[in-house]
Structure formats: structure tokens, C-alpha cells
N, CA, C and O atoms as a GROMACS GRO file, in nm:
protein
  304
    1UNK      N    1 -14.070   9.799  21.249
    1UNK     CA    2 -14.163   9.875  21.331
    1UNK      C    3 -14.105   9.892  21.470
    1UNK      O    4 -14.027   9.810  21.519
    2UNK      N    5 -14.144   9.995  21.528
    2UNK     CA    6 -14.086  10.003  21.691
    2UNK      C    7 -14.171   9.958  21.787
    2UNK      O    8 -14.289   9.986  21.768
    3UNK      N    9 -14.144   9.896  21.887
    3UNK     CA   10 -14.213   9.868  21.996
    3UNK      C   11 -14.139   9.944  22.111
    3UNK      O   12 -14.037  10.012  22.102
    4UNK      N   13 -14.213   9.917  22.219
    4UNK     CA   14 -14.173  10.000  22.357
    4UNK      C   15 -14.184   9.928  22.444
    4UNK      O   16 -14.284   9.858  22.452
    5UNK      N   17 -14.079   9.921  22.544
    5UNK     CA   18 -14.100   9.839  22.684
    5UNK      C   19 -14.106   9.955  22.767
    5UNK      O   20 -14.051  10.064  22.761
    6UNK      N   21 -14.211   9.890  22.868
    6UNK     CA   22 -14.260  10.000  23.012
    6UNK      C   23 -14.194   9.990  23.108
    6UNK      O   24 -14.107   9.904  23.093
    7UNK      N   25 -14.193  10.059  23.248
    7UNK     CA   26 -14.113  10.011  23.339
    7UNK      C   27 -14.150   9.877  23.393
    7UNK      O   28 -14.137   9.898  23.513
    8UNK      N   29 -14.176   9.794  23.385
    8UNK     CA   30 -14.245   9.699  23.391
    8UNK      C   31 -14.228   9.606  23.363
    8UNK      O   32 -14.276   9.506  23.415
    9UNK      N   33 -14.104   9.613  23.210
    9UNK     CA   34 -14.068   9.479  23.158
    9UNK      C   35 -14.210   9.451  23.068
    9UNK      O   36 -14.202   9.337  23.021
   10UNK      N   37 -14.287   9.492  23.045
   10UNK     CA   38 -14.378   9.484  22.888
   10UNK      C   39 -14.378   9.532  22.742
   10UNK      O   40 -14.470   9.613  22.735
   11UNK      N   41 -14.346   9.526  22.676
   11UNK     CA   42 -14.338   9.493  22.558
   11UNK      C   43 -14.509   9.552  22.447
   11UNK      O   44 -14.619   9.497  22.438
   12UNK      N   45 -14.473   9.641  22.405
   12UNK     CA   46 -14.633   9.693  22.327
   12UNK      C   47 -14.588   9.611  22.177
   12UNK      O   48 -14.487   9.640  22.113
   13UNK      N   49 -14.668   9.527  22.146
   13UNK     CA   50 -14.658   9.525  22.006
   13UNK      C   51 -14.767   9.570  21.937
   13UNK      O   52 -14.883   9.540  21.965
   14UNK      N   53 -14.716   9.680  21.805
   14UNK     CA   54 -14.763   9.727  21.716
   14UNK      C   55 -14.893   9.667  21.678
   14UNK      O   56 -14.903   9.544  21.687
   15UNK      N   57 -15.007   9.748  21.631
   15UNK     CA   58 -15.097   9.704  21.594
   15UNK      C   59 -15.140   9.648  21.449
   15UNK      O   60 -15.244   9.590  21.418
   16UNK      N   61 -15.014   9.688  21.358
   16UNK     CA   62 -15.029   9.585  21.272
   16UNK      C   63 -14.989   9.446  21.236
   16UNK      O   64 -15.018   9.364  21.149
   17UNK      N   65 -14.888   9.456  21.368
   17UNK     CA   66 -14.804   9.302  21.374
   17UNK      C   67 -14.963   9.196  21.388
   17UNK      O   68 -15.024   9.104  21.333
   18UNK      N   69 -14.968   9.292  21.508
   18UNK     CA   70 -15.097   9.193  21.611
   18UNK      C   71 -15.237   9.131  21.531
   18UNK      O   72 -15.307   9.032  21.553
   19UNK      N   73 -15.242   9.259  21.410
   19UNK     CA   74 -15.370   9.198  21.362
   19UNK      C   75 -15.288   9.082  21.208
   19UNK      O   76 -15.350   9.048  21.106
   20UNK      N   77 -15.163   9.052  21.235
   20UNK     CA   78 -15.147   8.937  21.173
   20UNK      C   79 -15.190   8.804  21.200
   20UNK      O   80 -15.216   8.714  21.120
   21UNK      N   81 -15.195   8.805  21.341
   21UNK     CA   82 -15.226   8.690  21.443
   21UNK      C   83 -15.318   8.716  21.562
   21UNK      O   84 -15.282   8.727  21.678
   22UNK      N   85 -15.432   8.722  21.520
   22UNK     CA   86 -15.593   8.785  21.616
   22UNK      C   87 -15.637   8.710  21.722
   22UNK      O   88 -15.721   8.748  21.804
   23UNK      N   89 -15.571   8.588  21.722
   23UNK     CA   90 -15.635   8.483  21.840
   23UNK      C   91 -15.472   8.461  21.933
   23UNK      O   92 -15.466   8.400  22.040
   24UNK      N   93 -15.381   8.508  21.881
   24UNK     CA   94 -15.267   8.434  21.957
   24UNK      C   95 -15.270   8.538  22.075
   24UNK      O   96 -15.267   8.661  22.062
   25UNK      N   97 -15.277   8.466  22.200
   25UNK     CA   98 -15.271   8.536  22.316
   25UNK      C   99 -15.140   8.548  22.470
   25UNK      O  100 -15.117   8.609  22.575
   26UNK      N  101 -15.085   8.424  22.365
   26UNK     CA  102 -14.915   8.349  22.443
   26UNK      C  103 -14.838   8.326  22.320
   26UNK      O  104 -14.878   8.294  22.208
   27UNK      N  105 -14.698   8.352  22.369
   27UNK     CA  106 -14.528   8.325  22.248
   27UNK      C  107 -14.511   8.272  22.347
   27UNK      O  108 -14.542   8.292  22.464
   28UNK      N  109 -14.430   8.156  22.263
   28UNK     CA  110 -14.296   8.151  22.285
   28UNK      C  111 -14.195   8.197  22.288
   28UNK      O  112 -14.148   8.168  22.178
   29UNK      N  113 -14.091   8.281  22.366
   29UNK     CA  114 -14.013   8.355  22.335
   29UNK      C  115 -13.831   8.316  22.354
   29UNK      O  116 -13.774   8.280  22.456
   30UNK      N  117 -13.778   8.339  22.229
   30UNK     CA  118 -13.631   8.271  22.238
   30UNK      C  119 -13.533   8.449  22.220
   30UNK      O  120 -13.576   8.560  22.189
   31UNK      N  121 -13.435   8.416  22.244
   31UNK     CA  122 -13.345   8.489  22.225
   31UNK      C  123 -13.183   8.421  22.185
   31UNK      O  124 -13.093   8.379  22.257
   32UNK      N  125 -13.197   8.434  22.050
   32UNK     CA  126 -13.019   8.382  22.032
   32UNK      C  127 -12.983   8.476  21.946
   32UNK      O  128 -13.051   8.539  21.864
   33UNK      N  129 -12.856   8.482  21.974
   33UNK     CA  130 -12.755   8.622  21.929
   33UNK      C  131 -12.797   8.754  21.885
   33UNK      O  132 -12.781   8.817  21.780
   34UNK      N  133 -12.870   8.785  22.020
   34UNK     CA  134 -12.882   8.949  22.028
   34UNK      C  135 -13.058   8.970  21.945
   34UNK      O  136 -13.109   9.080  21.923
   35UNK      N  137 -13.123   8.837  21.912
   35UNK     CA  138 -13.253   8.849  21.844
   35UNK      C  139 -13.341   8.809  21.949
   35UNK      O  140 -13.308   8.705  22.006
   36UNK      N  141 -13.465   8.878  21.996
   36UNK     CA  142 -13.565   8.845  22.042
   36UNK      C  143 -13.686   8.760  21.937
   36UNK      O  144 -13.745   8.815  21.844
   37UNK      N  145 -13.701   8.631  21.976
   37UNK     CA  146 -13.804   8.578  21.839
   37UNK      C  147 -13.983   8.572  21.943
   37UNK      O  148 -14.008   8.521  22.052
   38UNK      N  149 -14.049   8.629  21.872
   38UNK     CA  150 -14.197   8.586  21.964
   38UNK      C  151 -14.301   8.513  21.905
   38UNK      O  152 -14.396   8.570  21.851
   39UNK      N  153 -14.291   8.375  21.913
   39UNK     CA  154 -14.369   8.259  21.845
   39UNK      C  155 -14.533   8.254  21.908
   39UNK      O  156 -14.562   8.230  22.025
   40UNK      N  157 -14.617   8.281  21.810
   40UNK     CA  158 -14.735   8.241  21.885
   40UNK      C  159 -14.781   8.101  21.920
   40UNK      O  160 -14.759   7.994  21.864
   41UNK      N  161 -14.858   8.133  22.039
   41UNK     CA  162 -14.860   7.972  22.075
   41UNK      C  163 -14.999   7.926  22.078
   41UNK      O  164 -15.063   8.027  22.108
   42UNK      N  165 -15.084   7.824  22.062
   42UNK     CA  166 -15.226   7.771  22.017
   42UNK      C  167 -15.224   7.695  22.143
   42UNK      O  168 -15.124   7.631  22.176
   43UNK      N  169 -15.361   7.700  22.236
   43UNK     CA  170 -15.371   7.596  22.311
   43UNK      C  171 -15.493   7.553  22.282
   43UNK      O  172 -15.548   7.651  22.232
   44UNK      N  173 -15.570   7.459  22.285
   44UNK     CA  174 -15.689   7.375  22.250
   44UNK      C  175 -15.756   7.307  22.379
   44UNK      O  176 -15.722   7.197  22.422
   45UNK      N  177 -15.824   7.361  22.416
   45UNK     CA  178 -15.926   7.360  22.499
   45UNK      C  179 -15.972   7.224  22.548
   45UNK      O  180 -16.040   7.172  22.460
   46UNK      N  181 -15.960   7.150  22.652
   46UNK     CA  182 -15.996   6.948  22.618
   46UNK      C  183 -16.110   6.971  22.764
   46UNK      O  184 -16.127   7.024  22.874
   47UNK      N  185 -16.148   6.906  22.688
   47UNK     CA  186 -16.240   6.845  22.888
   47UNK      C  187 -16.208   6.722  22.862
   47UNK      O  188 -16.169   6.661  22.762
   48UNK      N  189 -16.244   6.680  23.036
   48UNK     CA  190 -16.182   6.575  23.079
   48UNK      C  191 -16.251   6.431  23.026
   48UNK      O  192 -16.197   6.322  23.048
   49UNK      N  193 -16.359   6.443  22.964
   49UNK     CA  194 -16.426   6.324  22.882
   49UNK      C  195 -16.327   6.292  22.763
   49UNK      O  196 -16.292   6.178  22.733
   50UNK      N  197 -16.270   6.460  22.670
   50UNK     CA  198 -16.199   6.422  22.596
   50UNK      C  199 -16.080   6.348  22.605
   50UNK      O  200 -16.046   6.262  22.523
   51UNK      N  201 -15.982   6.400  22.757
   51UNK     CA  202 -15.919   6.348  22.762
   51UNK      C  203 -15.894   6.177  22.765
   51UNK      O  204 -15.813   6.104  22.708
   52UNK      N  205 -15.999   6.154  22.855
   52UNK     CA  206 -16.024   5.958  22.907
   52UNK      C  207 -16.068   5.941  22.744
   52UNK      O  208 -16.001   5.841  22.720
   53UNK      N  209 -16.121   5.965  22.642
   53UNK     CA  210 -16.118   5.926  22.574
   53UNK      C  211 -16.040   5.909  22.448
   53UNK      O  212 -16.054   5.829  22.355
   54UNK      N  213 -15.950   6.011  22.468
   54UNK     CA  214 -15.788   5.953  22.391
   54UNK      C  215 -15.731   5.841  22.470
   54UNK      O  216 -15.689   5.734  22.427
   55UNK      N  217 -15.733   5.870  22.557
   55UNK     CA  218 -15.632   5.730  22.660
   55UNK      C  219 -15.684   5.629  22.610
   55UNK      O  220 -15.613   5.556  22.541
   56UNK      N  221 -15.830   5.595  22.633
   56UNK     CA  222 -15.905   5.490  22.575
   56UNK      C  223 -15.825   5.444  22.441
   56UNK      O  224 -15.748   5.350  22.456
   57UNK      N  225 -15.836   5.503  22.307
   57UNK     CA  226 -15.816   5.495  22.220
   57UNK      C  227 -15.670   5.496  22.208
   57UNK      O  228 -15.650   5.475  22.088
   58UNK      N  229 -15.553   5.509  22.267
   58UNK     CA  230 -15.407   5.488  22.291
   58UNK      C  231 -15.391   5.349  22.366
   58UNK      O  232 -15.290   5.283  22.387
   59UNK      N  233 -15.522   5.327  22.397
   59UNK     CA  234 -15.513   5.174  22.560
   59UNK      C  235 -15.432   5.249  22.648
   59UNK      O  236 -15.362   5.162  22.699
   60UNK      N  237 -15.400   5.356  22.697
   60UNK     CA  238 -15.337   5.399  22.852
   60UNK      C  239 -15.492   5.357  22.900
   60UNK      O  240 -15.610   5.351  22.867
   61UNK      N  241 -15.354   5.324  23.046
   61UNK     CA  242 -15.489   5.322  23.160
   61UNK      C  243 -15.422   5.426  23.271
   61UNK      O  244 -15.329   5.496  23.231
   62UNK      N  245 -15.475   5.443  23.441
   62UNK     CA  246 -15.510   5.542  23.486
   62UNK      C  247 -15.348   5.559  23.516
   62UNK      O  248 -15.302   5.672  23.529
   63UNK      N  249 -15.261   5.439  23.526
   63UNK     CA  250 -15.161   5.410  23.608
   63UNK      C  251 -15.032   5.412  23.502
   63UNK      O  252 -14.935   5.350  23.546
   64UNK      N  253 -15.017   5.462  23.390
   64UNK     CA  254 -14.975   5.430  23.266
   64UNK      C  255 -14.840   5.556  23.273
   64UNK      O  256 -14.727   5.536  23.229
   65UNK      N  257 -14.883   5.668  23.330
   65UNK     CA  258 -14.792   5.726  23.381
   65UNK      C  259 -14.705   5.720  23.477
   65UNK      O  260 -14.596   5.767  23.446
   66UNK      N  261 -14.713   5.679  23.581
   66UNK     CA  262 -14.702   5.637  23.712
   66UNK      C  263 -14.562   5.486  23.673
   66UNK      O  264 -14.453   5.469  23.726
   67UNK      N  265 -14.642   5.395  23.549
   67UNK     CA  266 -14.548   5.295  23.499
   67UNK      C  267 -14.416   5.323  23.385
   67UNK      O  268 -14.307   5.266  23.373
   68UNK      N  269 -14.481   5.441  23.306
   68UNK     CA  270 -14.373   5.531  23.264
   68UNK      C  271 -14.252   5.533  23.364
   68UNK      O  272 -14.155   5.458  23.373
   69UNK      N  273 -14.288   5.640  23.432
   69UNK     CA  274 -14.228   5.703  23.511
   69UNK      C  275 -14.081   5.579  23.553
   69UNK      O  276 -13.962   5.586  23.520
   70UNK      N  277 -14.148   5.484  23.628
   70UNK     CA  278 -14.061   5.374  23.673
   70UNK      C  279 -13.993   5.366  23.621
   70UNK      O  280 -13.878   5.406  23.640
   71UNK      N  281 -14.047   5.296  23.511
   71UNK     CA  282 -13.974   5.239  23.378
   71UNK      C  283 -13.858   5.323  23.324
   71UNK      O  284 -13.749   5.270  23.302
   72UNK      N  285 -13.876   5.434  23.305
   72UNK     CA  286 -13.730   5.515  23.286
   72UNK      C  287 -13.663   5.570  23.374
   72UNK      O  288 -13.562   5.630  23.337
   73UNK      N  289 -13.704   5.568  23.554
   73UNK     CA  290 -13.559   5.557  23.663
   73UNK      C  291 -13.525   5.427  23.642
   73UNK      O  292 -13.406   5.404  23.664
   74UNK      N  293 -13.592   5.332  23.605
   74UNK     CA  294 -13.506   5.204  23.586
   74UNK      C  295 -13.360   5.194  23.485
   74UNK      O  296 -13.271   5.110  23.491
   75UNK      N  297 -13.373   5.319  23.388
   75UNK     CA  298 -13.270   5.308  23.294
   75UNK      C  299 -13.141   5.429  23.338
   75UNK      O  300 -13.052   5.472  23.264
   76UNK      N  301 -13.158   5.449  23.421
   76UNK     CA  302 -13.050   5.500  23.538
   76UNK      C  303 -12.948   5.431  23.497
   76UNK      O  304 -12.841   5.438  23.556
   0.00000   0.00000   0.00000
């Protein structure tokens, strides 16, 4: 199928590509040897209750990043 770029640097994709994938609203986009690939991408929506409550359930606490962090300039 053909697509068209605008002056603009946009990209029209076809309307039957698009109604393959009805919710994807972001790609990923790679380019190796002369191929443009456009991966759709899913993001999932969290509020912040959800979040504290994975941590909970992992045992992170608030500072868990912060001790990350250290912890691997330490392996410098």
C-alpha cells in the first residue's frame, strides 16, 4: 500500500492498515537496512494507589530507587 509524507515529516497511514490496530495510538519505530518498521505500542493507564500498591507487594519502599541507584555506581 502507499503512504505519503507531508512537508512536515508525517507519515499518512492507509486506512486499512489502521483499522488492523484501532486503539494503537504510538510505534515504536526502527529502521535497519533501508526498512522503516512501525510497532504499536500499549500503555496502561496506573494511578498512583496502583502504583504504592505493587511496591507494597514487591516490598520496595519509597527509597528503593534512590538505593538502586547507589548500589550500581558502586559497581563502577
Amino acid at each position: 500500500m502507499l503512504g505519503k509524507m507531508t512537508s512536515k515529516n508525517q507519515i499518512t497511514i492507509p486506512k486499512k492498515i489502521i483499522e488492523k490496530i484501532p486503539d494503537a495510538k504510538h510505534f515504536d519505530i526502527e529502521f535497519n537496512d533501508g526498512i522503516i518498521t512501525l510497532n504499536p505500542v500499549k500503555f496502561h493507564e496506573m494511578t498512583l494507589e496502583h502504583i504504592r500498591s505493587k511496591m507494597d507487594q514487591l516490598g520496595l519502599k519509597e527509597d528503593s530507587v534512590a538505593e538502586a541507584m547507589q548500589w550500581a555506581r558502586s559497581k563502577k
